[in-house]
PDBQT receptor file of N, H, CA, C and O in Angstrom, charges set to zero:
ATOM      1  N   UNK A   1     -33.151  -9.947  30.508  1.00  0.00    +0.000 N 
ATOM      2  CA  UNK A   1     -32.391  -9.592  31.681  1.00  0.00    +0.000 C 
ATOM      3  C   UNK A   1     -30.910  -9.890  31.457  1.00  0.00    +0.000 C 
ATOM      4  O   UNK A   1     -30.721 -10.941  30.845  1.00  0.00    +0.000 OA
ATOM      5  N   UNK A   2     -29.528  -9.033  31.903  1.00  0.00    +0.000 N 
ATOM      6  H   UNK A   2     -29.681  -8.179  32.400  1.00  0.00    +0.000 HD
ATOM      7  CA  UNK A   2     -28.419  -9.005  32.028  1.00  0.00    +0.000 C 
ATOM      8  C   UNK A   2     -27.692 -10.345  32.937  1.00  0.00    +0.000 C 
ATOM      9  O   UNK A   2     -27.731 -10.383  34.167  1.00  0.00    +0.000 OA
ATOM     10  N   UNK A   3     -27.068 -11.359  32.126  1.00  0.00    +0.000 N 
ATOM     11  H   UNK A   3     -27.037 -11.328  31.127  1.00  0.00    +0.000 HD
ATOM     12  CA  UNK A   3     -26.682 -12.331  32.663  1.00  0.00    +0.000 C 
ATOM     13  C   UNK A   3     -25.173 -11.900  32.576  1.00  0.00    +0.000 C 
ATOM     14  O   UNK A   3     -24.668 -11.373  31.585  1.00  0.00    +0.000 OA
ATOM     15  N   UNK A   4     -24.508 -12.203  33.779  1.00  0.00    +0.000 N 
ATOM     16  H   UNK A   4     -24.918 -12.631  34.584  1.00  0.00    +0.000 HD
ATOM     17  CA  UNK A   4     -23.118 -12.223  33.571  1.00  0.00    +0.000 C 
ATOM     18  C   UNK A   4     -22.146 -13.287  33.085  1.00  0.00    +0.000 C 
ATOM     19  O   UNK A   4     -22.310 -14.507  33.076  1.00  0.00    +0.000 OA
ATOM     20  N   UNK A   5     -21.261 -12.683  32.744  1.00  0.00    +0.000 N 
ATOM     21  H   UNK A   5     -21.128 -11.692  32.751  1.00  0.00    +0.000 HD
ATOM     22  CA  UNK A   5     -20.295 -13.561  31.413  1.00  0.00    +0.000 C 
ATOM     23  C   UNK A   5     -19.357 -14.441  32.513  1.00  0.00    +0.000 C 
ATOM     24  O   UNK A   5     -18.740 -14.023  33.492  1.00  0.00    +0.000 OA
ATOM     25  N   UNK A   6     -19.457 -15.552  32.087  1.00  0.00    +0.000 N 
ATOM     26  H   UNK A   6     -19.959 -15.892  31.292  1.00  0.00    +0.000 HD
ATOM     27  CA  UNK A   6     -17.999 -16.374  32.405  1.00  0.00    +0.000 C 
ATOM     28  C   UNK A   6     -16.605 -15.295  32.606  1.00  0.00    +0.000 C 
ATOM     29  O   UNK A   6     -16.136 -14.230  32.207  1.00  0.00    +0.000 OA
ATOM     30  N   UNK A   7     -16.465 -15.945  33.131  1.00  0.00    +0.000 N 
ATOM     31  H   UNK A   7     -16.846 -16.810  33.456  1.00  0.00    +0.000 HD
ATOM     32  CA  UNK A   7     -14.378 -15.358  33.086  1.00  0.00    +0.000 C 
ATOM     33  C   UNK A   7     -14.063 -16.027  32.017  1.00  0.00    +0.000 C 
ATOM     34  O   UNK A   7     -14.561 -17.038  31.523  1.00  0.00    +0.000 OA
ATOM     35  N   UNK A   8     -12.717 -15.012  31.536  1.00  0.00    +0.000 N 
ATOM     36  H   UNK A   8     -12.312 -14.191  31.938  1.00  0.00    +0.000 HD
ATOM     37  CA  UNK A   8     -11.895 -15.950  31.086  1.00  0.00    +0.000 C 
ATOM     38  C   UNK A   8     -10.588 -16.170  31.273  1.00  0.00    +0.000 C 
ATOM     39  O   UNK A   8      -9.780 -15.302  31.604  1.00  0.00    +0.000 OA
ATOM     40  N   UNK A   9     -10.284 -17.603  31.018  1.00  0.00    +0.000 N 
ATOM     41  H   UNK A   9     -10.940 -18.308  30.748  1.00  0.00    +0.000 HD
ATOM     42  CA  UNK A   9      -8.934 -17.861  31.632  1.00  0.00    +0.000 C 
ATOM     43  C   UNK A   9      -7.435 -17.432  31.058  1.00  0.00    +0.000 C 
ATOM     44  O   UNK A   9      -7.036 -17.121  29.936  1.00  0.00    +0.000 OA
ATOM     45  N   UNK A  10      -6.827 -17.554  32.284  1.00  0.00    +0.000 N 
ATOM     46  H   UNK A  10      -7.151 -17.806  33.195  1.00  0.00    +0.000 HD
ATOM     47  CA  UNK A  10      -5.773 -16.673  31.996  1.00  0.00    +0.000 C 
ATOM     48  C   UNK A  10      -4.987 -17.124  30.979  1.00  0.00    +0.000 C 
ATOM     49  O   UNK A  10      -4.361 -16.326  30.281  1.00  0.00    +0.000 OA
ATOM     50  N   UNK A  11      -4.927 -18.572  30.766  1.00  0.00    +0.000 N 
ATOM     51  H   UNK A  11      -5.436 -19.220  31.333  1.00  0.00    +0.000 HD
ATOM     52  CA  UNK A  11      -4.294 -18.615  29.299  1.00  0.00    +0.000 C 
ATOM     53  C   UNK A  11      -4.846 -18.340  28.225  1.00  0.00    +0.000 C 
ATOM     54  O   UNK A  11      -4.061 -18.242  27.282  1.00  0.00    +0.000 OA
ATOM     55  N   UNK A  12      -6.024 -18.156  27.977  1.00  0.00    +0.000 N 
ATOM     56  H   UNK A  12      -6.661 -18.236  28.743  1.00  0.00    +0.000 HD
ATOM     57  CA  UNK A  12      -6.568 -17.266  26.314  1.00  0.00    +0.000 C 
ATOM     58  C   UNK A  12      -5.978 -15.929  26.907  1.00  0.00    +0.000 C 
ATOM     59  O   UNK A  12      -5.265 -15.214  26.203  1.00  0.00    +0.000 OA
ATOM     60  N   UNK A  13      -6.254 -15.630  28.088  1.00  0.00    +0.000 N 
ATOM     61  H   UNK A  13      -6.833 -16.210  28.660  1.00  0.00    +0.000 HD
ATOM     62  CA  UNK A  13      -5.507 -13.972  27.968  1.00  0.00    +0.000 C 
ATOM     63  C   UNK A  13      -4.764 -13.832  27.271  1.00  0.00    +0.000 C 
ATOM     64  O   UNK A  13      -4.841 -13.118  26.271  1.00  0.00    +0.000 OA
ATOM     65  N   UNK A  14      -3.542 -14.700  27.740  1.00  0.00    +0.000 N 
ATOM     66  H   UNK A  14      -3.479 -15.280  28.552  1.00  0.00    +0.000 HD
ATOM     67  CA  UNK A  14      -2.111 -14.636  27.558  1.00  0.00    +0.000 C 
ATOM     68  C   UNK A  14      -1.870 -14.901  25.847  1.00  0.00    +0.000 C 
ATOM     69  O   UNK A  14      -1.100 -14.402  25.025  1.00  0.00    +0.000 OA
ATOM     70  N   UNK A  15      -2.823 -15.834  25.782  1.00  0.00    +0.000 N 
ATOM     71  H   UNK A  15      -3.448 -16.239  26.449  1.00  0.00    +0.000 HD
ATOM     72  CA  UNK A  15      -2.777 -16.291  23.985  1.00  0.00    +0.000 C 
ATOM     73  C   UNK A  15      -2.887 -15.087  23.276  1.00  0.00    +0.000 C 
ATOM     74  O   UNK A  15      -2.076 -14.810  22.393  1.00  0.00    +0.000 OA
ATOM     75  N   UNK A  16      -4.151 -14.075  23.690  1.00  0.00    +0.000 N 
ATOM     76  H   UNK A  16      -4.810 -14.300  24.407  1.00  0.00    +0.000 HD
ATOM     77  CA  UNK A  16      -4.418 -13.506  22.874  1.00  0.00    +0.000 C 
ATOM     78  C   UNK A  16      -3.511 -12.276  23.011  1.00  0.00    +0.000 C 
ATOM     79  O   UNK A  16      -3.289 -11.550  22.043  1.00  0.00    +0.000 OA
ATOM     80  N   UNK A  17      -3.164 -12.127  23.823  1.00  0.00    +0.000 N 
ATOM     81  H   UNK A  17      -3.344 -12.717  24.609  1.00  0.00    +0.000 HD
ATOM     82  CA  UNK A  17      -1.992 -10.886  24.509  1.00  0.00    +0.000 C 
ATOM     83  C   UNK A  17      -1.045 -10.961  23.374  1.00  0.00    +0.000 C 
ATOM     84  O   UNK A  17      -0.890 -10.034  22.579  1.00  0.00    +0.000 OA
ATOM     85  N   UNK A  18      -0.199 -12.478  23.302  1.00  0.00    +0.000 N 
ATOM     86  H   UNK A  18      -0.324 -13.231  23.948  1.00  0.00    +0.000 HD
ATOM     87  CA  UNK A  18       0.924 -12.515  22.681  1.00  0.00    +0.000 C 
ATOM     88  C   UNK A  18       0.473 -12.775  21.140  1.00  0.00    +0.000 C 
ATOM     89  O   UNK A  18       1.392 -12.980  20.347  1.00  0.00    +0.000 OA
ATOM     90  N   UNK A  19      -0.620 -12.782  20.734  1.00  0.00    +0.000 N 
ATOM     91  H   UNK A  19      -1.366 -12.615  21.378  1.00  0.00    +0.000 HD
ATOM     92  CA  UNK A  19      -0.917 -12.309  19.225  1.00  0.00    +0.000 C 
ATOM     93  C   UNK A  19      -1.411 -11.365  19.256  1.00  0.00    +0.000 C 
ATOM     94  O   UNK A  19      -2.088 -11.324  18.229  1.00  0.00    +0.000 OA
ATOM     95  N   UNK A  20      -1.561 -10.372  19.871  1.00  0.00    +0.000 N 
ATOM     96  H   UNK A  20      -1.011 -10.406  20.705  1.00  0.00    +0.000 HD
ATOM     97  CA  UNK A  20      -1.799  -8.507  19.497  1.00  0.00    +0.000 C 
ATOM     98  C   UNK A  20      -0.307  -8.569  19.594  1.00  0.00    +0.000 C 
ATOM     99  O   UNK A  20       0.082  -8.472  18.430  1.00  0.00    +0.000 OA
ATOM    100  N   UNK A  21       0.984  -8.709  20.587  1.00  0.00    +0.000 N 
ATOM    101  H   UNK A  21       0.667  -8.787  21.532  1.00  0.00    +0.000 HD
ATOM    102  CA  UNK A  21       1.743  -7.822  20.235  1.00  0.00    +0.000 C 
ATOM    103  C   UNK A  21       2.874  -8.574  19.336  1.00  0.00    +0.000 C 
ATOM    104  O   UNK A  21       3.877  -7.882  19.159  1.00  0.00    +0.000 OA
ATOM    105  N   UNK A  22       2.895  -9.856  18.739  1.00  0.00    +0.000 N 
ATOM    106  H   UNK A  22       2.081 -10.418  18.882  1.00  0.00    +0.000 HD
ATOM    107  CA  UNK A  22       3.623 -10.563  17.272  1.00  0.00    +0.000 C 
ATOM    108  C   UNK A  22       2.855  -9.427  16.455  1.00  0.00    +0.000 C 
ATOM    109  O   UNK A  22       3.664  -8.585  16.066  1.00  0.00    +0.000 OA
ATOM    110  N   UNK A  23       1.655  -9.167  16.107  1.00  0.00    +0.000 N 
ATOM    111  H   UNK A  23       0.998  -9.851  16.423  1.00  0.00    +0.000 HD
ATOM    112  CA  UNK A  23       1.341  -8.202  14.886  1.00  0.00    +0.000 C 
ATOM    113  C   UNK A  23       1.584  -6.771  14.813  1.00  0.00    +0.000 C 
ATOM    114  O   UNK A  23       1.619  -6.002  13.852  1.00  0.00    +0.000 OA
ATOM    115  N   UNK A  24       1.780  -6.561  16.355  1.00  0.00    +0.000 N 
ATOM    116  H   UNK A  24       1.752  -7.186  17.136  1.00  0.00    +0.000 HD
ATOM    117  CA  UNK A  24       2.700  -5.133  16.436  1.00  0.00    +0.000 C 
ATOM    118  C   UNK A  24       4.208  -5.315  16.046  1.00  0.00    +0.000 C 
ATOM    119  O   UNK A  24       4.758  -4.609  15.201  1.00  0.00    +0.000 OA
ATOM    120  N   UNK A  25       4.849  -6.357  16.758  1.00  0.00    +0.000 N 
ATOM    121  H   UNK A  25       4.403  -6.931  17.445  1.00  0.00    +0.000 HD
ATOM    122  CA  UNK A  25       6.137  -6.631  16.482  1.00  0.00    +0.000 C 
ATOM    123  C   UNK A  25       6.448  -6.834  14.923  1.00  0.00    +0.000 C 
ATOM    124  O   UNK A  25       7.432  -6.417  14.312  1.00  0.00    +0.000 OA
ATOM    125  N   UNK A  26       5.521  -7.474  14.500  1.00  0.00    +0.000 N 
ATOM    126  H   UNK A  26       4.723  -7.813  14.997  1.00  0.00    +0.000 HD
ATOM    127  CA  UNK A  26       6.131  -7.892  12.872  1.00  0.00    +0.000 C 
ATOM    128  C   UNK A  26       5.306  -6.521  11.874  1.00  0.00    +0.000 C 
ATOM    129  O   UNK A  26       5.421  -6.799  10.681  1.00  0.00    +0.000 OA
ATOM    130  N   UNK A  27       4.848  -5.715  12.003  1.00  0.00    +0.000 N 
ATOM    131  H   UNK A  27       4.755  -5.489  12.972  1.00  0.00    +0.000 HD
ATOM    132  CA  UNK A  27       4.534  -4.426  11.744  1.00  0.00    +0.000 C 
ATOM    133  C   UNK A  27       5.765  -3.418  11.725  1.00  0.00    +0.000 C 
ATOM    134  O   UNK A  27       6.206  -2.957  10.672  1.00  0.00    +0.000 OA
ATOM    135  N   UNK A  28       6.300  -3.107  13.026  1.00  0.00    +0.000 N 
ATOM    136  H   UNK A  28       5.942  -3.482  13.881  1.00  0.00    +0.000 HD
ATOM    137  CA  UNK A  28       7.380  -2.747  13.739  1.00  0.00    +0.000 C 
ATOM    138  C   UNK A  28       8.989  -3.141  12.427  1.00  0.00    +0.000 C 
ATOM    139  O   UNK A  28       9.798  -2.423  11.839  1.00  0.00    +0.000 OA
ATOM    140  N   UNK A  29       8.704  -4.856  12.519  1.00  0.00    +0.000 N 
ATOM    141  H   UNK A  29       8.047  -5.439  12.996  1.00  0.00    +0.000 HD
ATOM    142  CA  UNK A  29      10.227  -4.902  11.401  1.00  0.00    +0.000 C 
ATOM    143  C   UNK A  29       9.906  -4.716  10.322  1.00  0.00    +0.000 C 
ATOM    144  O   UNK A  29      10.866  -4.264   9.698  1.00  0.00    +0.000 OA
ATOM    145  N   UNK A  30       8.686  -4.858   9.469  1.00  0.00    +0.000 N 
ATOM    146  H   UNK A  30       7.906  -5.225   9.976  1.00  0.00    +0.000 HD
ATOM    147  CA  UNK A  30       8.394  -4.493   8.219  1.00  0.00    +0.000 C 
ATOM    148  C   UNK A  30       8.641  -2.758   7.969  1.00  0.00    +0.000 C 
ATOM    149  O   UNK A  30       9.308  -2.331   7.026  1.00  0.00    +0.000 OA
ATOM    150  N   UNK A  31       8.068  -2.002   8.851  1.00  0.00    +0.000 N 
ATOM    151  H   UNK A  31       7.526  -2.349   9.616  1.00  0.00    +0.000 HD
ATOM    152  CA  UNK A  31       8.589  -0.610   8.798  1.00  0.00    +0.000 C 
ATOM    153  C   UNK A  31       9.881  -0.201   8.583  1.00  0.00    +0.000 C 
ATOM    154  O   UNK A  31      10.222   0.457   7.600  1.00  0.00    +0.000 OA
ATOM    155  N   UNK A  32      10.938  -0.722   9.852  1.00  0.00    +0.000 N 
ATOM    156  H   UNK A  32      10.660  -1.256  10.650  1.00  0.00    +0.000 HD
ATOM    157  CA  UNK A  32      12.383  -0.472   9.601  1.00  0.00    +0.000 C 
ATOM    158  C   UNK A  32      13.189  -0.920   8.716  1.00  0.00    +0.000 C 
ATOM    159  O   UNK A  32      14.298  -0.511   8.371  1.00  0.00    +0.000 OA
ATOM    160  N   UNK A  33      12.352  -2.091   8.243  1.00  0.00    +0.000 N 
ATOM    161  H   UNK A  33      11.451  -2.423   8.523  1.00  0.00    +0.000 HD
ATOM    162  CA  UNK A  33      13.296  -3.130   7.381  1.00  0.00    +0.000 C 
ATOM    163  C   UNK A  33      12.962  -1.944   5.626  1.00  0.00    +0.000 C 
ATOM    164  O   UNK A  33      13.877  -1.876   4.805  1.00  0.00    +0.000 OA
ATOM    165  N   UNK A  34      11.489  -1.109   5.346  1.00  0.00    +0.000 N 
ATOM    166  H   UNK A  34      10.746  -1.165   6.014  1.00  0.00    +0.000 HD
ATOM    167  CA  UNK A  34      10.977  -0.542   4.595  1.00  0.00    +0.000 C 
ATOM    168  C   UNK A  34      11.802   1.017   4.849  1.00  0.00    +0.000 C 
ATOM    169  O   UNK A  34      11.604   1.941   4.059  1.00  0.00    +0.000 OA
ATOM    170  N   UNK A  35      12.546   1.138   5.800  1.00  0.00    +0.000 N 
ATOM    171  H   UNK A  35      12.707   0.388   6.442  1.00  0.00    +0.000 HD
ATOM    172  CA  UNK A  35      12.928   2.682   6.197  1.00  0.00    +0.000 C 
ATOM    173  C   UNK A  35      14.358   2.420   5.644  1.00  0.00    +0.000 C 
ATOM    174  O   UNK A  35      15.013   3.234   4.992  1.00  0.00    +0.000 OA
ATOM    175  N   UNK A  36      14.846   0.851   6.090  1.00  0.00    +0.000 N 
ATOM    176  H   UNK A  36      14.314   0.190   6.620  1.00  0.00    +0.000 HD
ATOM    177  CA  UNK A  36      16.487   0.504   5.867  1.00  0.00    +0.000 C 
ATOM    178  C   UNK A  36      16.706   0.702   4.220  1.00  0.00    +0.000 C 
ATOM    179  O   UNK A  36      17.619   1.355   3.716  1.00  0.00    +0.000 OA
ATOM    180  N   UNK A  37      15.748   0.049   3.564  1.00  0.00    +0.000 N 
ATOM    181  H   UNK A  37      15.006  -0.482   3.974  1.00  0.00    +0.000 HD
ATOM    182  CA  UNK A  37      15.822   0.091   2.001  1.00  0.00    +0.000 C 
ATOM    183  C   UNK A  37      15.610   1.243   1.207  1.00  0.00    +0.000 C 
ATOM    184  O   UNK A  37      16.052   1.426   0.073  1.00  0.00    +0.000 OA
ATOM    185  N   UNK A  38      14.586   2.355   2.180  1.00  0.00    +0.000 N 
ATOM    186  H   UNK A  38      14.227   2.206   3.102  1.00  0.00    +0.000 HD
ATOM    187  CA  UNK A  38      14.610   3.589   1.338  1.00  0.00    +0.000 C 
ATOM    188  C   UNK A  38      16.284   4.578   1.616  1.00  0.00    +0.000 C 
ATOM    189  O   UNK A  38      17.000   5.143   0.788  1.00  0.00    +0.000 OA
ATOM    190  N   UNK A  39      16.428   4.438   3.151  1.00  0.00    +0.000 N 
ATOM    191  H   UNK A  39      15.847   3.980   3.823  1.00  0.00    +0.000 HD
ATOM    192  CA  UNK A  39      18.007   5.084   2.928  1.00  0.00    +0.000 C 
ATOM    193  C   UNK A  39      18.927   4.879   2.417  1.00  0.00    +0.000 C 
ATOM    194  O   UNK A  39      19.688   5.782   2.073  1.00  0.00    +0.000 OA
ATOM    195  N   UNK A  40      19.281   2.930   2.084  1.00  0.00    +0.000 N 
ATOM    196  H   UNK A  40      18.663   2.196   2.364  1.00  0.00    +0.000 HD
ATOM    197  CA  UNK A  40      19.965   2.853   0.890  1.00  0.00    +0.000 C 
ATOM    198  C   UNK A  40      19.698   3.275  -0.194  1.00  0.00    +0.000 C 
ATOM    199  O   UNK A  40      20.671   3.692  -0.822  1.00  0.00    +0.000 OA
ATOM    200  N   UNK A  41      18.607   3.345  -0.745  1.00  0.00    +0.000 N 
ATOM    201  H   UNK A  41      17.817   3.007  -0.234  1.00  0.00    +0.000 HD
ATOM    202  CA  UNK A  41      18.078   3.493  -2.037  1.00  0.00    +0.000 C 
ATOM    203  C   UNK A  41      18.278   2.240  -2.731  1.00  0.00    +0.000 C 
ATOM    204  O   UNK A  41      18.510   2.334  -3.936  1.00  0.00    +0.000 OA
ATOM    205  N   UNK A  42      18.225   0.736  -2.060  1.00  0.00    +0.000 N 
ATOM    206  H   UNK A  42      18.037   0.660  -1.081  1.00  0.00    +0.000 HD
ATOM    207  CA  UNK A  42      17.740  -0.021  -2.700  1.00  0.00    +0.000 C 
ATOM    208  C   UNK A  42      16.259  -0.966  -2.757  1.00  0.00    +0.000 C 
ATOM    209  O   UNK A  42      16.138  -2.180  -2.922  1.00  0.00    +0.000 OA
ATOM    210  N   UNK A  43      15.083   0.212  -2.530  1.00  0.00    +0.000 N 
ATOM    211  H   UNK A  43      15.181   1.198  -2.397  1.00  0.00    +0.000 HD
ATOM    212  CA  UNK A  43      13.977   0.200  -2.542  1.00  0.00    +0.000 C 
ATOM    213  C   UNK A  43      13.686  -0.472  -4.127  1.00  0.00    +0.000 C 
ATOM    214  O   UNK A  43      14.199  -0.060  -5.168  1.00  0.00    +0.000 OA
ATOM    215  N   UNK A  44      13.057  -1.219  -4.040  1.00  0.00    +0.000 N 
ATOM    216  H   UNK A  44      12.641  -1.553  -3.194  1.00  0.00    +0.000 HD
ATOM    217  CA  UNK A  44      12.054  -1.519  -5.779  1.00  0.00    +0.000 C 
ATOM    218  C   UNK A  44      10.601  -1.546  -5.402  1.00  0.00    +0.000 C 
ATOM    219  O   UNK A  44       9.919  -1.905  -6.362  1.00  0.00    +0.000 OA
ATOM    220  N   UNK A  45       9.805  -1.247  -4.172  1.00  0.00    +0.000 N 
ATOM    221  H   UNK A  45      10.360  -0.955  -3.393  1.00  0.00    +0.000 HD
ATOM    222  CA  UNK A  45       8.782  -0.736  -4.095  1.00  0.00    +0.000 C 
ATOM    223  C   UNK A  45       8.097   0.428  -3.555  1.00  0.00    +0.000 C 
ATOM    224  O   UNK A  45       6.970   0.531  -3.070  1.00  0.00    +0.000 OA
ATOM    225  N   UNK A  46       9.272   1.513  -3.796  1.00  0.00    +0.000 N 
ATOM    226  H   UNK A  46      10.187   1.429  -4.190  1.00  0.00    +0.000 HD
ATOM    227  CA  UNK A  46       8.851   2.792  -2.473  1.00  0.00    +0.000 C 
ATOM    228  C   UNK A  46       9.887   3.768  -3.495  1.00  0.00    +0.000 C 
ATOM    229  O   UNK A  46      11.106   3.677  -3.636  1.00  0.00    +0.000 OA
ATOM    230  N   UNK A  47       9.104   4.540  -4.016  1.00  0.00    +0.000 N 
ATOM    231  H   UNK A  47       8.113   4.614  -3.902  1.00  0.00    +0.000 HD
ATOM    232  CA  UNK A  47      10.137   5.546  -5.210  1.00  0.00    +0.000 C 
ATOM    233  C   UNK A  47      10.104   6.546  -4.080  1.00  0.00    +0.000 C 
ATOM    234  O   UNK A  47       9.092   6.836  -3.441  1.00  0.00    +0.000 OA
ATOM    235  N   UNK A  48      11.421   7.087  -3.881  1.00  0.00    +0.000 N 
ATOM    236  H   UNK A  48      12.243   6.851  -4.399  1.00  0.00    +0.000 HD
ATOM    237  CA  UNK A  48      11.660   8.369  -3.523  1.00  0.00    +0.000 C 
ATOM    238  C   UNK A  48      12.298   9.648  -4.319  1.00  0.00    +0.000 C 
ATOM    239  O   UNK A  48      13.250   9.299  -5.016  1.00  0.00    +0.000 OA
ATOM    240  N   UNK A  49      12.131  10.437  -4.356  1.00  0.00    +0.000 N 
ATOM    241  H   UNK A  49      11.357  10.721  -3.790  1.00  0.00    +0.000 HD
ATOM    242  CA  UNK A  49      12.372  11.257  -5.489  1.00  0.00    +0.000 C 
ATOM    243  C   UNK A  49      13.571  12.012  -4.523  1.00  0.00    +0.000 C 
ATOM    244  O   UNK A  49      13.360  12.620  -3.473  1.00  0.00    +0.000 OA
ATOM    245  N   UNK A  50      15.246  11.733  -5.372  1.00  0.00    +0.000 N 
ATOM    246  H   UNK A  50      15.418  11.240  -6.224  1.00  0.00    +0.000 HD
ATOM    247  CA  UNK A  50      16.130  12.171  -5.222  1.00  0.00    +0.000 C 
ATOM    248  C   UNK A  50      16.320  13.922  -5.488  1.00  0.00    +0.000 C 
ATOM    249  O   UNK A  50      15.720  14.546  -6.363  1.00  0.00    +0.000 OA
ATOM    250  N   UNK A  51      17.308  14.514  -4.500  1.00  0.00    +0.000 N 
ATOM    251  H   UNK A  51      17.796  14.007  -3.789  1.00  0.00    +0.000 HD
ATOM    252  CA  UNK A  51      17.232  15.918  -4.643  1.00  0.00    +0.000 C 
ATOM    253  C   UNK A  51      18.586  15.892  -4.395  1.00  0.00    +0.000 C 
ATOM    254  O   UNK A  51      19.055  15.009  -3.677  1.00  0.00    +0.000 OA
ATOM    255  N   UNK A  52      19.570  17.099  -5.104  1.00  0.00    +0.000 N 
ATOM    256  H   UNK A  52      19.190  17.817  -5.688  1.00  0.00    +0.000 HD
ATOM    257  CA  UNK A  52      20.761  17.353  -5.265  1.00  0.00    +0.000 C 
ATOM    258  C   UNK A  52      20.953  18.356  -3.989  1.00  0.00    +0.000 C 
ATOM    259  O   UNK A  52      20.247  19.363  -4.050  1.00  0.00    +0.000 OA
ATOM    260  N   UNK A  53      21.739  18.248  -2.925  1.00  0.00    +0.000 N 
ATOM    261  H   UNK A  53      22.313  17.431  -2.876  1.00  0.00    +0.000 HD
ATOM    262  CA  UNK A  53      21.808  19.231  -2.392  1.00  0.00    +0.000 C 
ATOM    263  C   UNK A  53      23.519  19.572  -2.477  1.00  0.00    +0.000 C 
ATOM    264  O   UNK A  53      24.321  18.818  -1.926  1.00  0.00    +0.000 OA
ATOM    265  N   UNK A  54      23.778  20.292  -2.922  1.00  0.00    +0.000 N 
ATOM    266  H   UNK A  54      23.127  20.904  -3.370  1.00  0.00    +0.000 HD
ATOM    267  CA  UNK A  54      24.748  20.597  -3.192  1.00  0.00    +0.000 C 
ATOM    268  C   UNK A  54      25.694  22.163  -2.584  1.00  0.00    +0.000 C 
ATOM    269  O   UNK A  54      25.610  23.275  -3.106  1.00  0.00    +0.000 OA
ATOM    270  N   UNK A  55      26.413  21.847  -1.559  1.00  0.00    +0.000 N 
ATOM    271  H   UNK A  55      26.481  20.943  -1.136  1.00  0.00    +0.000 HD
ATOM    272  CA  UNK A  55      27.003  23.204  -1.019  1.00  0.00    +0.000 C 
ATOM    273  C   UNK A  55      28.213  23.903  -1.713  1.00  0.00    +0.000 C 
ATOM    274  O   UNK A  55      29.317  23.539  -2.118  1.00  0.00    +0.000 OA
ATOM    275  N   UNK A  56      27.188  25.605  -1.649  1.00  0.00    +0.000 N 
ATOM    276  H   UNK A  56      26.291  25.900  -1.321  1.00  0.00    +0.000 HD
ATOM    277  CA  UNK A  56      27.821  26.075  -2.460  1.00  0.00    +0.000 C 
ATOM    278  C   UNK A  56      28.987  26.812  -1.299  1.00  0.00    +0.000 C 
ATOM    279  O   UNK A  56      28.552  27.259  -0.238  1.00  0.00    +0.000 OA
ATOM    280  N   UNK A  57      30.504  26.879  -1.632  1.00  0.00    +0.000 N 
ATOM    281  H   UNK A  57      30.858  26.516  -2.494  1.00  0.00    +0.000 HD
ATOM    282  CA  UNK A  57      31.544  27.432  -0.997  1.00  0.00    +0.000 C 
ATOM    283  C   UNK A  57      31.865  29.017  -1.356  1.00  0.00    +0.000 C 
ATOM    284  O   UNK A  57      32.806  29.594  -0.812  1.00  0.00    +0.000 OA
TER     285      UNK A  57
């Protein structure tokens, strides 16, 4: 037979709330911080393959 669950309290909520969104957040700067280094082109783990675009007048 279906027994019902305890509650739970609002501070594990909150605990667990604010560690889902630190692993979004630090996801989040690893991306930009990975987007900042490919537009410099001082990436040493993310090869992008350079293309000449060159306008012709």
């Amino acid at each position: 037979m279906a027994v019902p669950k305890k509650r739970t309290s609002m501070s594990k909520k909150r605990i667990r709330k604010n560690i889902w969104n630190k692993k979004g957040n630090l996801a989040a700067v690893k991306a930009f911080s990975l987007a900042k280094s490919i537009s410099t082109g001082r990436s040493k783990s993310f090869f992008v393959q350079q293309t000449n675009n060159k306008v012709v007048e």
